[in-house]
N, C-alpha and C positions, 0 to 999 in steps of 0.2 A: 805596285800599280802596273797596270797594263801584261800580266803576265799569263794571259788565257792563250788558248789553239784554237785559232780558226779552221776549223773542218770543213774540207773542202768536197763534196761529194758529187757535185754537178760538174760536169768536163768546161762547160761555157763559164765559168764563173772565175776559171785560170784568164781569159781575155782583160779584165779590171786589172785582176793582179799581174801581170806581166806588163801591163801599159805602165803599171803603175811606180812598177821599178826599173820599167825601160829607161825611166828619163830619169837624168841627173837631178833638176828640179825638183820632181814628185817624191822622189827619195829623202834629197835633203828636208823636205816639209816633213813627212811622216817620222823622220828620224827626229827631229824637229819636236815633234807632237807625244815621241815614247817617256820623254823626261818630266811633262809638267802640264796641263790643264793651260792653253794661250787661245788667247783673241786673236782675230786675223790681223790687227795693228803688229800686236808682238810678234806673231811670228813675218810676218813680212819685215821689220826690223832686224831680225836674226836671220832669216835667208835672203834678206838684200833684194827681193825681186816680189811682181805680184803673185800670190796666193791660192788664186780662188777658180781658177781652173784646178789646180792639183787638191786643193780642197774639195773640190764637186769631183773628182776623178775619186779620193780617197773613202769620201762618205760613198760613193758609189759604189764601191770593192768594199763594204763593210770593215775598212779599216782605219775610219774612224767614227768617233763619237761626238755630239754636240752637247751643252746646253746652256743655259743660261746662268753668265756669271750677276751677282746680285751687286747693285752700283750703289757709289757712293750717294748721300743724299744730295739729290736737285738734281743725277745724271742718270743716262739713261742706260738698260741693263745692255751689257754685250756679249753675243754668244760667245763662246771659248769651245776649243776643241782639242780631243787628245785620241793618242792612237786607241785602240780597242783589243791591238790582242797584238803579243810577240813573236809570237808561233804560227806555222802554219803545217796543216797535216792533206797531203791528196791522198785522198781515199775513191778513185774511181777506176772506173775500166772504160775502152770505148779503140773503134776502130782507127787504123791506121788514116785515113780518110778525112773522118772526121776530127783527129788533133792537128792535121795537119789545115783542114780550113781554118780550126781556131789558131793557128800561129799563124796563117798567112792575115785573118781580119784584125789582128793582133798588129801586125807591123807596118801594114800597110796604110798608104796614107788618108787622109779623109776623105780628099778625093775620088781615091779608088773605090771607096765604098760608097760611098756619096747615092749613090745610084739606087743600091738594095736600101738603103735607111729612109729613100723618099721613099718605094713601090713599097715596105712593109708601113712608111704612117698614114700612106695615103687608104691602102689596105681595112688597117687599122682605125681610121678616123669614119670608114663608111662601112664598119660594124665587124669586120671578116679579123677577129682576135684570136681566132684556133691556128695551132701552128699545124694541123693537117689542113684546114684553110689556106693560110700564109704558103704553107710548101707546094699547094697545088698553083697558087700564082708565080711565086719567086721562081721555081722550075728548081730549088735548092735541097738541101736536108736541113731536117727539123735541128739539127746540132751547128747549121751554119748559121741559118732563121735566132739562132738563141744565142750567136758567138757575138750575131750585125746588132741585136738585141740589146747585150748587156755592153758594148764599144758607144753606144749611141747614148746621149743627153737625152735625147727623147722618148723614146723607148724601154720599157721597164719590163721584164721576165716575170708574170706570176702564175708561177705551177705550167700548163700545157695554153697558157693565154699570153699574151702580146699588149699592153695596153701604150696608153700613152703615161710618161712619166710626171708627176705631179714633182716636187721639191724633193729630195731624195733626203731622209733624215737617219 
């Protein structure tokens, strides 16, 4: 189980995954999640703390999966999740500039970004979803626009649009 490669070919899409191992926490859950199909109960029972940040963090970086576990009778069904792949493969190219904004929106704090993630949803709520759009307001590159993107709860990457993020599954 769990032994696919995640193919990485987008430069912005290392921002999820680097969050996602930066912290001690999101590690232990995902590492968590490589052995067995668990509920958010069970695993928060085995890593001792709440979850569901590094779960939304994790389905976010497509490494993990959901679904619905089938309950006993008279209870009610509870999702369960498990990692989705054990591997990972970067497969891109991209300017000295531009890895270097995605590892600074990578570690930097929410605060700091805080700023670019309202002017792209405000952007984005009053119709302006093209990231040659978004980059003529932001004053940024279209690889920084996709780094503040994919770091953001809000915010969802699909293809050269910007939308708002619905439940991330």
């Amino acid at each position: 189980m769990g032994k696919r490669t995640r193919i990485v070919n987008e430069p912005s899409d290392i921002v999820p995954l680097l969050r996602a191992f930066g912290s001690e926490n999101h590690k232990k859950v995902f590492d968590c999640l490589q052995k067995d199909w668990k509920t958010e109960a069970e695993i928060e029972a085995e890593a001792g703390f709440k979850v569901n940040e590094s779960l939304d963090l994790l389905k976010k970086s497509g490494l993990v999966e959901s679904k619905w576990r089938m309950p006993e009778a008279g209870k009610k069904p509870e999702k369960e999740y498990h990692s989705s792949y054990s591997r990972v493969h970067l497969n891109f190219q991209c300017s000295v500039e531009d890895i270097s904004d995605l590892i600074m929106i990578t570690f930097k704090s929410d605060s700091e970004i805080k700023n670019y993630v309202e002017i792209i949803e405000k952007e984005v709520v009053e119709g302006n979803q093209s990231m040659n759009g978004l980059q003529r307001v932001v004053d940024k590159s279209i690889m920084f626009i996709r780094g503040v993107a994919r770091r953001s709860s809000i915010l969802a990457v699909k293809g050269q649009r910007i939308e708002l993020a619905g439940e991330i599954e």
